[in-house]
N, C-alpha and C positions, 0 to 999 in steps of 0.2 A: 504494500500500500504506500504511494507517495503520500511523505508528512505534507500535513496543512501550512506548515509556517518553516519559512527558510531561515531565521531568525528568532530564536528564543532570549528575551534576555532575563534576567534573575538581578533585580535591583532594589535602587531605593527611589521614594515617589516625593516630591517635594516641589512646592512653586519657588519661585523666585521675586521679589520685589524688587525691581532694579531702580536706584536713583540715582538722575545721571547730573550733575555739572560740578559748582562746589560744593563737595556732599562733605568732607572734612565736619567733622560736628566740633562746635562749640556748648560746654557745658554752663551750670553757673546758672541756667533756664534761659539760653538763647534761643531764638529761632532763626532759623535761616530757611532763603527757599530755593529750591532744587532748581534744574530747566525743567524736568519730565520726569513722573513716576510711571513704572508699568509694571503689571503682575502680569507673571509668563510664568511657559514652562521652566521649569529647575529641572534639577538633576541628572548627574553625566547620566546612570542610563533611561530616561527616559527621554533625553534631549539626543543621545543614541536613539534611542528606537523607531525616534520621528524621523532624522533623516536618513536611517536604513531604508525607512517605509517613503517613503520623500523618493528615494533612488527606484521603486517597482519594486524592493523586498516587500513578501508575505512576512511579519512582525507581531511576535507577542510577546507581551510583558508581562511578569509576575513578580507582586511588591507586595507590601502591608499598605495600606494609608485609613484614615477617621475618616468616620460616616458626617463630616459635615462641609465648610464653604471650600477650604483648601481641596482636601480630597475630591470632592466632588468634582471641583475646578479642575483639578488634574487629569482625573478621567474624561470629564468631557474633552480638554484640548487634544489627548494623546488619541481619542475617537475618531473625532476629525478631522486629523492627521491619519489614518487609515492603521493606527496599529489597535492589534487587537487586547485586550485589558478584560476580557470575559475570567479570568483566572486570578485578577491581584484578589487579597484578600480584604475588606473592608470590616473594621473593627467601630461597633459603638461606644460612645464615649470614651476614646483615645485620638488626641492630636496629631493630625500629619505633618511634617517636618516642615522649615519656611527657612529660605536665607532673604537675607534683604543683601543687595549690592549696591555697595556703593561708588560709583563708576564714574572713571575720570578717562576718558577715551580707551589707551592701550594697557592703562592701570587701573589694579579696583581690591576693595577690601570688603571681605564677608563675614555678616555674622548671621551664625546658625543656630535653629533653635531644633535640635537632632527629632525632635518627636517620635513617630515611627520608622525612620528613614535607618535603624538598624536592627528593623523587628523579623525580617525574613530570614527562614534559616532553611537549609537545605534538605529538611522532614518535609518543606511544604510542596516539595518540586518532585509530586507523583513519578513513579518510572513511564506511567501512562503521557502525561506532559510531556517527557522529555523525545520518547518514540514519536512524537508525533510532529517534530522541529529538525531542521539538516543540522543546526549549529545551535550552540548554547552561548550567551555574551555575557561575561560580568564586570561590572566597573564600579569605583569607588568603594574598593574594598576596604578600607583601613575605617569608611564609615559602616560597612556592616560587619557589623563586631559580632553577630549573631550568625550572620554566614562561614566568617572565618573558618572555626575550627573544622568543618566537615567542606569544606570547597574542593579541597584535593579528591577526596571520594565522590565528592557530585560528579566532577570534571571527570572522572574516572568509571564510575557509572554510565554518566555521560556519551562516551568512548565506546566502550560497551553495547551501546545501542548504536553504535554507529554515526555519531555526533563529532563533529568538531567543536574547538573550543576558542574561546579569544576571552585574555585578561589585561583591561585598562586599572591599573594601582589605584591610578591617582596618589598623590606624596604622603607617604607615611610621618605623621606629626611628631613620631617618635625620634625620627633619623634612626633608624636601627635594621630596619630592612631583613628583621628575620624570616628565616622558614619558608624561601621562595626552592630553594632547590628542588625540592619534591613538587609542589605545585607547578614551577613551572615544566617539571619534564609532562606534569598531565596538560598543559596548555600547547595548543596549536598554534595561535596566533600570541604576542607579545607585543601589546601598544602604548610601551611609555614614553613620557616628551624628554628631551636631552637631560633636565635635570635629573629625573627619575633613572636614568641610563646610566647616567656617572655615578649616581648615589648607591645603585643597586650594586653596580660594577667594582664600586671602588677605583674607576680610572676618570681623572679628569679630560683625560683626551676622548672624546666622541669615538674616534676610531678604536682605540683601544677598547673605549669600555662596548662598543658591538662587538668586538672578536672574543669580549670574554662572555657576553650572552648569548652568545650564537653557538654555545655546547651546551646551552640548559635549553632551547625552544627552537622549533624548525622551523617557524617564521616569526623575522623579528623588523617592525614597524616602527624607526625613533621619529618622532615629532620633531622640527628642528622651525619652531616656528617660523618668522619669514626668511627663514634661509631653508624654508622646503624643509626633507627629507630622506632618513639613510635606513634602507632594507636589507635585511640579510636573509637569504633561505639557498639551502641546499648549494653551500661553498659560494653562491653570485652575490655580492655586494654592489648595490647601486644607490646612488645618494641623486634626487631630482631637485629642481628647483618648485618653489612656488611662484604664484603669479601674480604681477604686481595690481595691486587693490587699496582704495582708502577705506582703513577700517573709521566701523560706527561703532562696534561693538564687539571686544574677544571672547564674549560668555560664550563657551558650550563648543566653541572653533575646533577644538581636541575630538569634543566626541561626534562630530562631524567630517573630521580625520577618518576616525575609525570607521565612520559608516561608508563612506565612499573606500576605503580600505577592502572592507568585509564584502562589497559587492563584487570588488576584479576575484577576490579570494573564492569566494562558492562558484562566480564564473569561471574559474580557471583559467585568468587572464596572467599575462606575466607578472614578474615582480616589479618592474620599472610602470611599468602601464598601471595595474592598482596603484602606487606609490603618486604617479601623477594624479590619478582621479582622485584621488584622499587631499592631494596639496589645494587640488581646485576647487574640493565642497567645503574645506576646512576655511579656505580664503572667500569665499562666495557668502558664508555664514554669516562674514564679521559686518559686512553689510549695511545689516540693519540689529537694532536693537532686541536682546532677547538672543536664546541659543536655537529658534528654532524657526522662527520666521522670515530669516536672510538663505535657506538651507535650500541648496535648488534642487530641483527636478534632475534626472540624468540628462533628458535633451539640454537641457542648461548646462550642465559640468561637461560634456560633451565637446562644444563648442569652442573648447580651452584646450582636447586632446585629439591630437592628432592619428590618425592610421589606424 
């Protein structure tokens, strides 16, 4: 039986409050006032799963979030967007997570109020769910602290059933970077941005620290903001450019990477060819405000890639 969804992802559900000009706060009972507030999508993966689903991925997500404004709001926008959300779990009288951003063009500071955005654990992702998806996607693991300890046996289950795997970090607040060796041999794809590469690596050199990732995962995808991107699989090393774009907004630009990534990856496109479509939807993203409203279409990121 062909699965329903090319795309599983296992995340956290959360809006966003973005405030964009001099947001700096002053204490003491000041007020100041912003250019533009906007509530949008949040979270890497659900701001994943929109532009998965954005590129013609079949896309589902499974999260915790609260049965009231936030949650609700969440599931509607990711509806909309064409990813499927019949499977998050919706809990009464518990809060779903909220960051507010506060956004100064290519810089921004966040505060988060974690709510349920670390209540999914890897008990809730049926064997049935997972048979029934080509790939499994997890991102912002250092906020699911409830996924953690069983992700290596998910992924491995996973497997199992015939699934591939992809893991976005996101930075560990710790700086400590334990217990990736075993996880990542159960991950297929590996999407972390430069920082996350040297951190993990222990090499300040980019090249260096891909050649020392490139014996723990057999495809490896570094973010290298606007100097593009460097991919390692199966001994080819290739680094692309990105394309030049005025950004409006970097929220969510990463996991807009990944999804244009993850679509040459189930296509079976080369490693250079995905690498450029991840540079073009990650650059196309920053746009417009928000991680998911700038996120083009494929005939859009198309138009950027050649042959």
């Amino acid at each position: 039986m062909t699965p329903a969804f090319d795309i599983l992802v296992a995340g956290e559900i959360n809006p966003d409050l973005i405030l964009t000009g001099d947001v700096t706060p002053i204490f003491n009972q000041t007020e100041k006032l912003v250019d533009s507030a906007a509530l949008t999508i949040g979270s890497s993966s659900a701001i994943f799963a929109c532009g998965a689903a954005r590129l013609g991925l079949k896309v589902a997500l499974i999260g915790v979030c609260g049965d009231y404004i936030f949650g609700h709001f969440m599931l509607d926008e990711m509806q909309k967007r064409g990813v499927d959300v019949s499977n998050v779990i919706v809990r009464k009288n518990a809060q779903t997570g909220l960051s507010v951003i506060l956004n100064q063009e290519v810089d921004r500071a966040i505060l988060t109020h974690p709510g349920l955005i670390a209540a999914l654990q890897a008990s809730d992702i049926s064997n049935a769910l997972l048979q029934n998806a080509r790939h499994l996607h997890v991102a912002s693991y250092f906020l699911q602290t409830n996924l953690q300890p069983d992700l290596v046996s998910l992924f491995q289950r996973a497997r199992g059933f015939g699934l591939t795997t992809s893991l976005d970090t996101n930075y560990d607040p710790s700086e400590s970077w334990i217990g990736f060796d075993q996880l990542l041999s159960a991950t297929n794809v590996f999407l972390p941005n430069e920082k996350e590469a040297r951190s993990l690596s222990g090499e300040s050199n980019i090249d260096l620290a891909s050649d020392k990732l490139k014996s723990k995962v057999a495809t490896l995808a570094i973010k290298l903001g606007a100097d593009g991107a460097l991919g390692v699989r199966e001994g080819e090393k290739v680094r692309v450019a990105s394309i030049p774009i005025k950004v409006i907004d970097t929220v969510g630009a990463g996991d807009s990477f990944d999804a244009g990534f993850l679509y040459g990856y189930l296509n079976h496109w080369s490693l250079e060819r995905s690498l450029r479509l991840a540079c073009v939807c990650g650059a196309l993203s920053t746009q417009r405000a928000g991680g998911t409203d700038g996120q083009p279409a494929l005939s859009e990121a198309m138009k950027y890639i050649s042959g």
